[in-house]
C-alpha positions in Angstrom: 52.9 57.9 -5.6 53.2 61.8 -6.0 53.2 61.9 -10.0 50.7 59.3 -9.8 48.1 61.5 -7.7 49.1 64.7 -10.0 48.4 62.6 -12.8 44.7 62.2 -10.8 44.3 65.6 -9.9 44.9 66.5 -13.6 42.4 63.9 -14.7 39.9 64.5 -12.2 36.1 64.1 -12.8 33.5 65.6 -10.9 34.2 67.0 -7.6 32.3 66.4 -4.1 33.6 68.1 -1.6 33.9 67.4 2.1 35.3 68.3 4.9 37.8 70.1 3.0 38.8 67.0 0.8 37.2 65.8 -2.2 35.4 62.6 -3.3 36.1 62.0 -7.0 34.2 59.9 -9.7 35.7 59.4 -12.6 37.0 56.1 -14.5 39.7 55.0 -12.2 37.4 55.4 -8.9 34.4 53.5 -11.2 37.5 50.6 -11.7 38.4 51.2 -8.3 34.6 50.2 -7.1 34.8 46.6 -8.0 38.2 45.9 -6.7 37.0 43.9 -3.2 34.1 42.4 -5.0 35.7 38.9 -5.3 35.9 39.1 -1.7 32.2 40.4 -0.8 29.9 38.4 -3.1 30.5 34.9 -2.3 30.5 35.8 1.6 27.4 37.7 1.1 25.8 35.2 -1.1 26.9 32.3 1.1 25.4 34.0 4.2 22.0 34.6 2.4 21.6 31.1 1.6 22.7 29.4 4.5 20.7 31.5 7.0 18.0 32.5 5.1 18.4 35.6 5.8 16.4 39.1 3.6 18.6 39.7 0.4 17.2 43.6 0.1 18.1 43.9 4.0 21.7 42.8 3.4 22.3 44.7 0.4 20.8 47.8 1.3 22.5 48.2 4.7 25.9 46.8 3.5 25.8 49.4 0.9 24.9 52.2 3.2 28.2 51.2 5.4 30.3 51.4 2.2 29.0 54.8 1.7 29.3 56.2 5.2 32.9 54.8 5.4 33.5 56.4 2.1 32.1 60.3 3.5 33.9 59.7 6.8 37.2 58.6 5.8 37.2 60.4 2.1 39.4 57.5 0.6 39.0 54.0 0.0 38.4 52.4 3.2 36.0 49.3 2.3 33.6 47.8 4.0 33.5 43.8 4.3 31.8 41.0 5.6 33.4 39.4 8.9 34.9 36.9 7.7 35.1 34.5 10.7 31.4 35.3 11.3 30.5 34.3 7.6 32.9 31.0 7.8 31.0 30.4 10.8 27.0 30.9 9.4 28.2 29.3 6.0 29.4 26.1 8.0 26.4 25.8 10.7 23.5 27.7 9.3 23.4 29.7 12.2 19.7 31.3 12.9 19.1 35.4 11.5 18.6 36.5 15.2 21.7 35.1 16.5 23.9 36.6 13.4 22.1 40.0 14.3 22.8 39.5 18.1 26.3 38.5 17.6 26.8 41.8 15.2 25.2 43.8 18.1 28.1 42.2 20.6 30.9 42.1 18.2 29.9 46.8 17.9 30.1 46.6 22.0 33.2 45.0 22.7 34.9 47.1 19.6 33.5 50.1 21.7 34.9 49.0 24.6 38.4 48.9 23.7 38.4 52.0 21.7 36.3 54.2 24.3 38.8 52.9 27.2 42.1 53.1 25.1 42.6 49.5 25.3 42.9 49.4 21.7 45.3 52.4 21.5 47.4 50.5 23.8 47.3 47.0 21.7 48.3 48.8 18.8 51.5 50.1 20.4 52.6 47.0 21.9 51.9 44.9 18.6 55.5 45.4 15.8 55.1 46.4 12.5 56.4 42.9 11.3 53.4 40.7 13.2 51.2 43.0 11.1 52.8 42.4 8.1 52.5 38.9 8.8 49.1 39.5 9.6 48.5 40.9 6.1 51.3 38.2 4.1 48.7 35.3 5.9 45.3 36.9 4.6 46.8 37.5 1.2 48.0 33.7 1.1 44.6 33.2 2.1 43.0 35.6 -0.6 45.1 33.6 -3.1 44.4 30.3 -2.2 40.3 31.0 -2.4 40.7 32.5 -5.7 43.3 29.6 -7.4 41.5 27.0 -5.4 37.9 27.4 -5.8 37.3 30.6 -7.9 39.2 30.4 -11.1 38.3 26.0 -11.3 34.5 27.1 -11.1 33.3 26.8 -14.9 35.7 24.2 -16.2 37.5 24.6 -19.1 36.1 28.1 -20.4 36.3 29.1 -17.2 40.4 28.1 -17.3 40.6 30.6 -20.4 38.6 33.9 -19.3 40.7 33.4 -15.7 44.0 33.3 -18.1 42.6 36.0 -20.4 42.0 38.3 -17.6 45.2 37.7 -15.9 47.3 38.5 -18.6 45.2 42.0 -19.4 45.5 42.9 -15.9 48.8 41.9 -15.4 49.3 44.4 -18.9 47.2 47.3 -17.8 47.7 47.5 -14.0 48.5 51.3 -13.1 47.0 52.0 -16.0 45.2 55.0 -15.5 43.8 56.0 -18.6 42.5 52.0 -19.5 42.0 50.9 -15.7 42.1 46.9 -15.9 39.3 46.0 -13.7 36.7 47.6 -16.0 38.4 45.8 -19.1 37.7 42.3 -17.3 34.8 42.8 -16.2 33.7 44.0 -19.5 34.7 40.6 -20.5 33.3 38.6 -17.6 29.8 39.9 -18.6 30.3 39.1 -21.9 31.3 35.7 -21.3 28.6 35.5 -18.9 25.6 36.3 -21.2 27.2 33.6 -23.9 27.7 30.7 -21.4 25.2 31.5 -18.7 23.3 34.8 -18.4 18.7 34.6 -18.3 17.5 37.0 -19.1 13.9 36.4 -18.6 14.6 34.7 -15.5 16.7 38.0 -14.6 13.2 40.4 -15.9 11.6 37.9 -13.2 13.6 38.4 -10.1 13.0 42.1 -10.0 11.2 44.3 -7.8 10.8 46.8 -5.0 12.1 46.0 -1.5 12.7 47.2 1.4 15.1 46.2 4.8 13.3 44.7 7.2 14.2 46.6 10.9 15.2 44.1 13.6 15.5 44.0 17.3 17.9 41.2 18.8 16.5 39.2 21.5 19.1 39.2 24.7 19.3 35.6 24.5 20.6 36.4 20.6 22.7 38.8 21.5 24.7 35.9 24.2 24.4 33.2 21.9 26.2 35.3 19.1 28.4 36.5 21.7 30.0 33.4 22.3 29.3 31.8 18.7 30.4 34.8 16.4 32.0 37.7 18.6 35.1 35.4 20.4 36.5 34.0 17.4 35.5 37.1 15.6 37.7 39.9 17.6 40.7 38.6 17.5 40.8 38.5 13.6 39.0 42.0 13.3 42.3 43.5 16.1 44.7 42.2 13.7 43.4 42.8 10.0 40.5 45.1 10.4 42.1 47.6 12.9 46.2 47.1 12.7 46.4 46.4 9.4 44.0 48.2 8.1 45.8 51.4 10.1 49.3 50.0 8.6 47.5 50.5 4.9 46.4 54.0 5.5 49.5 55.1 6.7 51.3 52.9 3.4 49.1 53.9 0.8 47.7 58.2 2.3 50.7 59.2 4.5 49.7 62.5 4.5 46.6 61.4 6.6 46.6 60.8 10.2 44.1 58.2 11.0 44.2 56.7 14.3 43.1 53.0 15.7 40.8 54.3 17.7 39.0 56.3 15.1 38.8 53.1 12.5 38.2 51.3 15.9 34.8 53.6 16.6 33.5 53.4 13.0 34.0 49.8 13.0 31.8 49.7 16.5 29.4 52.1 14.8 28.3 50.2 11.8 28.3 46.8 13.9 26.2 48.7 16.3 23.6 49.8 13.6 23.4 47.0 10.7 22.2 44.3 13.3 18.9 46.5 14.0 18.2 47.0 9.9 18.4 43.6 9.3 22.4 43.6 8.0 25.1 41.4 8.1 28.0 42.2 10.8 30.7 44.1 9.0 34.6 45.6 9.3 37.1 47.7 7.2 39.6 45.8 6.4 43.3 46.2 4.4 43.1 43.8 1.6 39.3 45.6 0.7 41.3 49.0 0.7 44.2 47.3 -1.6 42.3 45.6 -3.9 40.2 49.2 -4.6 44.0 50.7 -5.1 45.4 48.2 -6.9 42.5 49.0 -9.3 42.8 53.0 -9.3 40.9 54.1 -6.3 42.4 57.1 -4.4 39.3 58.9 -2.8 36.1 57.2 -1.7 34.6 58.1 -4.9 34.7 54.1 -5.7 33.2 53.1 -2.2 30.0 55.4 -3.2 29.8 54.1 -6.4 30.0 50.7 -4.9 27.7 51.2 -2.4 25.3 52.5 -4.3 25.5 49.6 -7.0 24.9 47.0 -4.0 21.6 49.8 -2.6 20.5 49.5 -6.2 20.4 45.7 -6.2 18.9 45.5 -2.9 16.0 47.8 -4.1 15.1 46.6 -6.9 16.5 43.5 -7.6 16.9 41.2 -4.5 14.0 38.8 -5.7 16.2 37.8 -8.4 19.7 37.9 -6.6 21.0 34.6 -7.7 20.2 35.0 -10.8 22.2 38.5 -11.1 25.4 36.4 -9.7 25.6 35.5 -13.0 26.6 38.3 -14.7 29.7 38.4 -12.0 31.9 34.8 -13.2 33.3 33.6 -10.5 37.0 33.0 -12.8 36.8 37.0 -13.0 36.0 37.0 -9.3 38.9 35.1 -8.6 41.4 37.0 -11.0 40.3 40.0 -9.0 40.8 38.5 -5.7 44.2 36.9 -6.2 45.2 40.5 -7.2 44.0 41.8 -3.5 46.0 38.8 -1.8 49.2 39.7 -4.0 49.3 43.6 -3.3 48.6 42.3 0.5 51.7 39.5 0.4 54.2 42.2 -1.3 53.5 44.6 1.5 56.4 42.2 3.7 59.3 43.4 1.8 60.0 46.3 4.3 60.0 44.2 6.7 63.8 43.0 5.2 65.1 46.7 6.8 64.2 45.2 10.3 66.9 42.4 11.6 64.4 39.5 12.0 61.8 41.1 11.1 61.1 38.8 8.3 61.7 36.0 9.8 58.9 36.9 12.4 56.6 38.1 9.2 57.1 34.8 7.7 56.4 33.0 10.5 52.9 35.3 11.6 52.0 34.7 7.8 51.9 30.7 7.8 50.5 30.3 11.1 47.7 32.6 9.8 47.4 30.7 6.8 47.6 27.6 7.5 45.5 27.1 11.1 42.3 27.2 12.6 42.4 30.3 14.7 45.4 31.1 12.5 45.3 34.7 12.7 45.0 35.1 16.8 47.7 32.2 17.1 50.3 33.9 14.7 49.3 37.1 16.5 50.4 36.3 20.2 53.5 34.1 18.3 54.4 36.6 17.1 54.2 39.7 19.7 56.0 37.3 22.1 58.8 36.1 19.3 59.0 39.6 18.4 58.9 41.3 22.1 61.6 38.7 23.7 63.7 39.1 20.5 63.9 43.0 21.1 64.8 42.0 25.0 67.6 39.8 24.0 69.0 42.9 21.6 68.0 40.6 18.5 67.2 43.8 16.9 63.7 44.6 16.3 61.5 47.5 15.7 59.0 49.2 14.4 56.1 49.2 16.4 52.6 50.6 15.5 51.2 53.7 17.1 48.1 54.7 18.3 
């Protein structure tokens, strides 16, 4: 990791600095940018449609959290959509207000617990291994989406570009000087204005737009509180706060960022997006791998990414779906399975721990494979892991506040 950020510092491109550490944008931090987009787009898109809800408003606001994360954290924290809240809308086409309203709640009870220390005080009592099972389940997850659904999208072309792409990224990954997720996406857009791009219908979706401000009704705000926020917290405690801590401290060591700081910005943005008309958001650990896996190291790529999704919002929302084209979802897919794979390998130093794997394994599946997955295999875990340590099984490795 140290000769690969000399090799960075001697490549650098322009220099932004803050706060006595620099943002960088060169070609790895552009490569870097797209590296959670197989995650983002469908949730976002899937979201839009089922609710309704105002593209520009969505876009704009979502890449205004990417770019605040990027100048408060100065290295490639993402920003993501909730995932249990967009399962949720996608599945019932919930209502605009109550998606706002259950944003709004989901900011005060994450405000709660860091504010009181309750959060500090769940991430000291949760082991190391239940959050590497945390992360092994969401990767299986990430995988899954992308095998399952993403790459089968466009048939038999879409079989080849997925198998194209794979291979050159599996070729060109740490590849500084030729970053891989540029070359495929190259290609996707290539492929995507031979098979399916409009381009008159794409000159016909744009135009200038702005979010539309929005004040959730009380009644909203409870309805979204017991819709979206309950099954949403529990999922957010594991991989958007634990995890997401685990990741900084695998990936920057040298930077000490606490629960309860990620734990605050999280409330922040949650606390803010609902009343501009934006979807409720998180950080979260695979968004952070899959923008290092493709060269990210500073928050260079999270600007550049949020300022891509603040320039579609602007100008192009009219014509959103018709821009999906130019991302194919095969591509989408080969990027995403790359995010769940950096996430799974993450369990291997959970081997050092006696049991530990065995309880990583076990957090992982549960995760993966039920409803609620992620709080079940949570508390499984915790206890396995807790009584294990009582009965001198041996394990270790607990997570700090």
């Amino acid at each position: 990791m140290d000769d690969d950020k000399s090799r960075s510092a001697k490549t650098a491109g322009p220099l932004l600095a803050t706060a006595g550490r620099a943002i960088r944008f060169d070609r790895n931090e552009l490569a870097g940018a797209f590296g959670d987009i197989g995650t983002d787009i469908p949730l976002i898109t899937g979201m839009i449609l089922a609710s309704g809800l105002n593209p520009a408003s969505v876009l704009v606001v979502f890449g205004l959290m990417q770019v605040f994360s990027a100048f408060v954290y100065r290295m490639p924290m993402a920003v993501q959509p909730l995932k249990a809240v967009a399962v949720l809308v996608i599945a019932q086409g919930l209502p605009a207000g109550v998606i706002f309203g259950g944003g709004l709640a989901i900011g005060v009870v994450m405000l709660f617990l860091a504010a009181t220390g309750l959060l500090g005080r769940l991430a000291a009592w949760i082991p190391k291994c239940v959050v590497r099972g945390i992360q092994f389940g969401l990767g299986i997850t990430l995988c899954q989406l992308a095998l399952g659904k993403y790459v089968l999208a466009d048939g038999v072309p879409g079989y080849v570009l997925a198998g194209v792409s794979m291979v050159l990224t599996l070729w060109l990954i740490g590849n500084r000087r030729y970053p891989p997720a540029l070359i495929v996406l190259l290609l996707g857009i290539v492929y995507a204005f031979v098979f399916k791009f409009d381009s008159l219908k794409l000159a016909g979706g744009m135009g200038f737009a702005l979010p539309q401000p929005h004040v959730p009704l009380p009644s909203d705000v409870l309805q979204g509180l017991l819709l979206l926020a309950l099954p949403q917290i529990p999922l957010s405690l594991g991989n958007s706060i634990l995890a997401t801590d685990q990741m900084v401290k695998d990936l920057f060591p040298e930077r000490k960022i606490s629960v309860r700081r990620i734990g605050f910005t999280y409330s922040l943005m949650n606390c803010v997006a609902p009343l501009l008309g934006g979807i409720p958001v998180c950080h979260g650990s695979g968004g952070m791998a899959g923008h290092y896996a493709f060269g990210a190291r500073t928050g260079g790529s999270i600007v550049i990414y949020g300022a891509l999704l603040v320039i579609l919002g602007l100008f192009f929302s009219p014509g959103f779906a018709g821009i999906l084209q130019a991302f194919p979802l095969p591509v989408l897919g080969v990027i995403l399975c790359f995010e769940g794979l950096m996430l799974m390998r993450l369990i291997r130093d959970t081997v050092q721990e006696e049991g530990g794997l065995a309880v990583a394994l076990l957090v992982g599946i549960l995760a993966a494979c039920l409803p609620y997955g992620f709080l079940i295999g949570m508390v499984v875990g915790t206890l396995v892991a807790h009584l294990a340590k009582r009965y001198h099984i041996g394990f270790s490795g607990r997570i700090s506040g």
